[in-house]
N, C-alpha and C positions, 0 to 999 in steps of 0.2 A: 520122933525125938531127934534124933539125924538132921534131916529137915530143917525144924526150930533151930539146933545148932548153929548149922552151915548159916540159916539167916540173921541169926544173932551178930559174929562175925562178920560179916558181912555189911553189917549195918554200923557197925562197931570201925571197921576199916575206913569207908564212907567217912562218916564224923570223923575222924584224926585226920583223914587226908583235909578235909575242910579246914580245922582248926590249922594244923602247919601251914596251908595256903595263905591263912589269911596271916599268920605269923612272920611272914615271907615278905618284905620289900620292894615294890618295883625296882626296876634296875636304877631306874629314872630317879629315882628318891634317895638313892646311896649314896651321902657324900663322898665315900671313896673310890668312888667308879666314875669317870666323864669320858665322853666320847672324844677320840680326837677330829681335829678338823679336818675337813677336806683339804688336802696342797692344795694350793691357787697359784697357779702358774701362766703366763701367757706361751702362745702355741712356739715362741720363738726362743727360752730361754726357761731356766730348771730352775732360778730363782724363787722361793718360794715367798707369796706376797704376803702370806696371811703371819712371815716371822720376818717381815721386813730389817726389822732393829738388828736382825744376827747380820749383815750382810754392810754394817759402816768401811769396811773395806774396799767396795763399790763407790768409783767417784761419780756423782750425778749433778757436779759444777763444769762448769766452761773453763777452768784454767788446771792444769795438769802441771803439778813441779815433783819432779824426782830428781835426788842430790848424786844417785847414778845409778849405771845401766846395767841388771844385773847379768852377772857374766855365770851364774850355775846353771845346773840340771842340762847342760850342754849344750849354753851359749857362749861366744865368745866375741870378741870385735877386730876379729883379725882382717874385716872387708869392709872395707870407706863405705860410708852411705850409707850403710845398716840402721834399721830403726830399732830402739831397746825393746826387748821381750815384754814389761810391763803394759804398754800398748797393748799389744797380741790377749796377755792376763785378762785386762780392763774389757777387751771389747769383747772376747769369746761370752767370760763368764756374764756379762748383760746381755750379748744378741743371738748365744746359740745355744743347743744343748748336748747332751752326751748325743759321739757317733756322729754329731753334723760335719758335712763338710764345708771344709772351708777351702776356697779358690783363691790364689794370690798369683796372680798376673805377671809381678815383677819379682820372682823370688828372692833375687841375690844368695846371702847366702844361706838361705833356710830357715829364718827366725819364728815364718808361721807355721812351718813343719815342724818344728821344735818344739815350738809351745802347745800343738794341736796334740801331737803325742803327749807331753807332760801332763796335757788335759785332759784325756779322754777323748781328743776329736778327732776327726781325719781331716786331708789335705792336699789338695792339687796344685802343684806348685809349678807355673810354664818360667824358664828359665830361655834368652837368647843365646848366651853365651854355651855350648858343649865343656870346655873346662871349667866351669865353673857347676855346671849341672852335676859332672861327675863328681866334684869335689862337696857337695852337698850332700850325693846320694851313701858316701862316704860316711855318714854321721849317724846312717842308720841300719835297722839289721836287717837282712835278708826277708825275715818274715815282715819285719813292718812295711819294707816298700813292695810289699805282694798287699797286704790285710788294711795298711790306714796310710800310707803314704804314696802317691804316684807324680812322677817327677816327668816333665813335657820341655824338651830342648823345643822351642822355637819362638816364632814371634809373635808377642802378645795382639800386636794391632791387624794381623793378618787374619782372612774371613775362615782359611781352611784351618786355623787353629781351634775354631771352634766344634769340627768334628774330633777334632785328636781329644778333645775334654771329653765330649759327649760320649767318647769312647772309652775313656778313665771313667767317666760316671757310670757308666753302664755294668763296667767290671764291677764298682764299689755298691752298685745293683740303688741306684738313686737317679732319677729325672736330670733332678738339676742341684746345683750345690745350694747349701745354705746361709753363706756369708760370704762374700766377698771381699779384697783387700786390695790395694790398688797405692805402689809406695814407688811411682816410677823419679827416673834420676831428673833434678829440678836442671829441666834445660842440659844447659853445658857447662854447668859449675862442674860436674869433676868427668870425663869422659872414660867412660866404660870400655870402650872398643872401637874398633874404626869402622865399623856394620855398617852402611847406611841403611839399615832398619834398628838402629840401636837410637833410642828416643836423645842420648846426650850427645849425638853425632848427628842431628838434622840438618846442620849447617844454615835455620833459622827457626826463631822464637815462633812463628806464624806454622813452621811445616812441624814443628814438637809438636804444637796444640792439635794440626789435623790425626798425625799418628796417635795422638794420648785420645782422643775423640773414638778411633777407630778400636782403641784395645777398650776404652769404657761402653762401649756398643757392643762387644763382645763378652763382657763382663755380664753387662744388661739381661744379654742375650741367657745367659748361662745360669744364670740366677731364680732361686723361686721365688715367686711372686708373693709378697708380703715381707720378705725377707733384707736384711740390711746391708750395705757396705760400706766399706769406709775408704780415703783418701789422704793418703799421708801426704803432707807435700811445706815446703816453703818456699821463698820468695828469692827475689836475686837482683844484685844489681850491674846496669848495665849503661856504658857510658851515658856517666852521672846522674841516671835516675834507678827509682824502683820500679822493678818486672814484678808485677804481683801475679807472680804462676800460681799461687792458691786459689784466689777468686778466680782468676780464668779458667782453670782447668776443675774448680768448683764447676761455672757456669757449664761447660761441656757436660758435664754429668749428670746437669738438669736438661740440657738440651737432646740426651737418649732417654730421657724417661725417668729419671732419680728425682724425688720428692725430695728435699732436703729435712735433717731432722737436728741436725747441730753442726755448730764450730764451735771445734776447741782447740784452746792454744796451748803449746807442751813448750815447756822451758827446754833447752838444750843444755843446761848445763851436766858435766860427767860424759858427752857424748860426740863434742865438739873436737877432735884432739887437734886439729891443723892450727884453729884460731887458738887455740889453750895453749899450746906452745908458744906461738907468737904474736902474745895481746897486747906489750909497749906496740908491737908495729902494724896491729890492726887499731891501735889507740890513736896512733900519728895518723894514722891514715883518715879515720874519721876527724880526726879535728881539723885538717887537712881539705877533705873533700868537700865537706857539711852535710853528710849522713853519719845512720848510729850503726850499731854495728850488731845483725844479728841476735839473737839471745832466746828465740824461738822458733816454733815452724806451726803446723795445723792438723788436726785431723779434722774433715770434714764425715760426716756423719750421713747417709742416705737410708732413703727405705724405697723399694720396690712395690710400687702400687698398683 
């Protein structure tokens, strides 16, 4: 009797579990259940492609206008030549990701340090000038120029500068960095220092482009493969023609190995202060000379292939 029981039960369990199973929904059939998608990411940037549309903040045209240069999160423009922060924004958040570093050759006064912090990134920033290095390392805290910051007095175009990196890379425990930036002074429009290894002191347009050749060689060099850099740079003129240092010192950058991948032109305006002050007499002057007068500059665009 036991026995019978126990199998009764038992057979009885059986059937209900069946019946609930079949009562039971694939997962797959629930409208209120969907899977999320996989990120789609490329290897060089956190953007995710598969929510494209959240990301119109991201400019993907050739012409770049900002009404001015934003001076928060601890930037400011207290040093001539500086390029605005929004650059740094623009090009991290398209070409790198959390933790990458980034190498800027010509630091001045810290802009891609600046923003590498504010982003999440790190950054190796080689400076010529010693007061000027210090006054940078100034802006930040003791733990960040140990953990995401390393700050390199010397000269970008020289070959033994590129152990002094490899030796910041090694601390920050990376091969080689992951973006590059490249923002040296255009010739001899404003002169930096009286160096003769300072690129606005070469004392010819011919000996700038071998020195800016020698630090984009080194740049090349320092860089992982796949990975992009950019090129700040504008033009100049020079009894009574135009010096097109963009395309030339573009061309150098394809002539170490840079694939090119854009030009883009960035308005100057909000970041001009010398001409903004006095535009009646850069006005006389152009109508005067028979050139225009400034009003942008370039970012050229590479990739490491």
């Amino acid at each position: 009797m036991y026995t019978e029981h126990l199998n009764i039960v038992i057979i009885w369990g059986i059937c209900m579990a069946k019946v609930n199973t079949q009562r039971i929904k694939p997962q797959e059939q629930r409208p209120d259940l969907k899977i999320a998608p996989k990120v789609k990411t490329k290897p060089y940037s956190d953007i995710d492609l598969n929510n494209w549309k959240d990301y119109s903040h991201i400019k993907t045209d050739t012409w770049w206008e900002f009404a001015q240069r934003d001076n928060t999160h601890g930037h400011s423009n207290e040093y001539h030549g500086n390029y605005i922060p929004q650059i740094a924004q623009q090009l991290y958040e398209r070409f790198t990701k959390k933790g990458d570093i980034v190498l800027d050759l010509f630091l001045g006064s810290g802009t891609s340090a600046i923003e590498a912090i504010n982003m999440k990134r790190r950054c190796i920033g080689v400076e010529l000038k010693p007061e000027q290095t210090e006054i940078v390392r100034s802006k930040f805290s003791e733990k960040e120029l140990v953990t995401d910051v390393n700050l390199i007095c010397a000269d970008s175009a020289a070959k033994s500068t590129k152990e002094k990196i490899q030796a910041r890379l090694d601390v920050m425990r990376s091969e080689k960095a992951q973006f590059l930036i490249l923002h040296p002074p255009y010739d001899d429009i404003i002169k930096f220092s009286d160096r003769k290894e300072d690129l606005s002191n070469c004392g010819s347009t011919e000996k700038f482009y071998e020195l800016f050749k020698q630090a984009a060689q080194n740049g090349y060099d320092m860089l992982e493969k796949g990975r992009f850099a950019a090129l700040i740079i504008g033009d100049k003129y020079s009894n009574g023609e135009i010096v097109p240092l963009g395309a030339d010192c573009a061309a150098k950058m394809r002539e170490v190995g840079f694939k090119m991948k854009a030009v883009i032109v960035k308005n100057m305006e909000g970041n001009e202060r010398a001409k903004g002050k006095t535009a009646n007499l850069w006005r006389y002057r152009a109508l005067n000379g028979g050139f225009y007068i400034f009003k942008h500059e370039y970012i050229y665009v590479f990739q490491k292939v």
